[in-house]
C-alpha positions as CSV (number, residue, x, y, z in Angstrom):
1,X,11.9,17.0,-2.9
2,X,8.9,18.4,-2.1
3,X,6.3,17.7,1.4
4,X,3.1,16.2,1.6
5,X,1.3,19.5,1.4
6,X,2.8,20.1,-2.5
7,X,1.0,16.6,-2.8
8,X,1.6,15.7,-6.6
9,X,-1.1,13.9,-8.7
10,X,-4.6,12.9,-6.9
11,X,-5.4,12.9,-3.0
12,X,-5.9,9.4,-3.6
13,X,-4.0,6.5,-4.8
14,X,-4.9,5.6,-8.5
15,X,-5.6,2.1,-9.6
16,X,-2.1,2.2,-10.7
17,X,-0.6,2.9,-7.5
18,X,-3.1,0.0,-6.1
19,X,-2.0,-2.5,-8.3
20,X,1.1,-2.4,-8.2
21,X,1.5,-2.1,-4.2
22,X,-0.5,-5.0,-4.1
23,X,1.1,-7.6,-6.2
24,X,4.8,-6.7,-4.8
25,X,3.0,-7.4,-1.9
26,X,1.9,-10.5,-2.3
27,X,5.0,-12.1,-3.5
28,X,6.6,-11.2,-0.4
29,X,3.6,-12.7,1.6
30,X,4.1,-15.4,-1.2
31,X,7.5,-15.8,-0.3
32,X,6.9,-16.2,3.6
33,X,7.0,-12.6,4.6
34,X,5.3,-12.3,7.6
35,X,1.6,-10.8,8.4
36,X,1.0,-6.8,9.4
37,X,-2.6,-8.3,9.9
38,X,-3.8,-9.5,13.7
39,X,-4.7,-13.2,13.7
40,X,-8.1,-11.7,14.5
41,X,-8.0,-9.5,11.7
42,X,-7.8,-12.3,9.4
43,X,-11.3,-14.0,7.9
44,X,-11.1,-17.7,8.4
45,X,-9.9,-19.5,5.7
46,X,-8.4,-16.9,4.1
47,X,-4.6,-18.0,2.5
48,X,-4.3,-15.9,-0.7
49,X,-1.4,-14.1,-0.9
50,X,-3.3,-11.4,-3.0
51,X,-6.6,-11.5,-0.7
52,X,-4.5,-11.1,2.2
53,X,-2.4,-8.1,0.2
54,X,-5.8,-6.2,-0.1
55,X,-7.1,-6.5,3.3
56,X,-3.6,-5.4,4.7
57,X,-4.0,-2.4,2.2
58,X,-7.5,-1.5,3.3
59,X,-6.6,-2.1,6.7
60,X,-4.1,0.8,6.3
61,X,-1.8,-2.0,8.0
62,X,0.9,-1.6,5.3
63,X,4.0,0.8,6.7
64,X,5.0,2.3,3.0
65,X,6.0,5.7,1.6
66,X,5.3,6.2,-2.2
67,X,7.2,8.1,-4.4
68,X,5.3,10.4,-6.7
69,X,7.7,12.1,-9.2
70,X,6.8,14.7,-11.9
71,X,9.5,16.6,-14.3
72,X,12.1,17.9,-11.1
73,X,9.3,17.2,-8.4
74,X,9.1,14.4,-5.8
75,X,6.8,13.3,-3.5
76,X,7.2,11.3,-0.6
77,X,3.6,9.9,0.5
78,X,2.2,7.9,3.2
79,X,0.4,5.1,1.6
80,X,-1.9,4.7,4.8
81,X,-2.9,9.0,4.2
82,X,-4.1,8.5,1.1
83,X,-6.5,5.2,1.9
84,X,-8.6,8.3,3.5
């Protein structure tokens, strides 16, 4: 297992990586999970799971490490670090 300085793949997540965090997401908030979002952070109105998935995700609200694994490699990442 490797650190986040031997950072494997891009600085960024890819649209992949996006995607996918996203839609798991939104099933939980689907599903009743509740909010990492502030009422206040939360345009009126808005009730879609997938909406509210993104801002969460934008809002670097979302408390998840990402595995990046290549050949014997891993990489543990902090989702919100690579929103930068």
């Amino acid at each position: 297992m490797t650190a986040n300085s031997d950072l494997l793949g891009p600085k960024r997540l890819t649209k992949f990586e996006r995607i996918r965090i996203i839609s798991i997401r939104a099933q939980q908030i689907a599903a009743g999970s509740p909010l990492f979002l502030d009422e206040n952070e939360i345009p009126e109105g808005l009730t879609d799971p997938v909406e509210l998935a993104k801002l969460e995700l934008e809002k670097g609200k979302l408390p998840l490490i990402l595995e990046r694994r290549e050949g014997d490699k891993i990489s543990l990442l902090d989702v919100r670090k690579l929103l930068k």
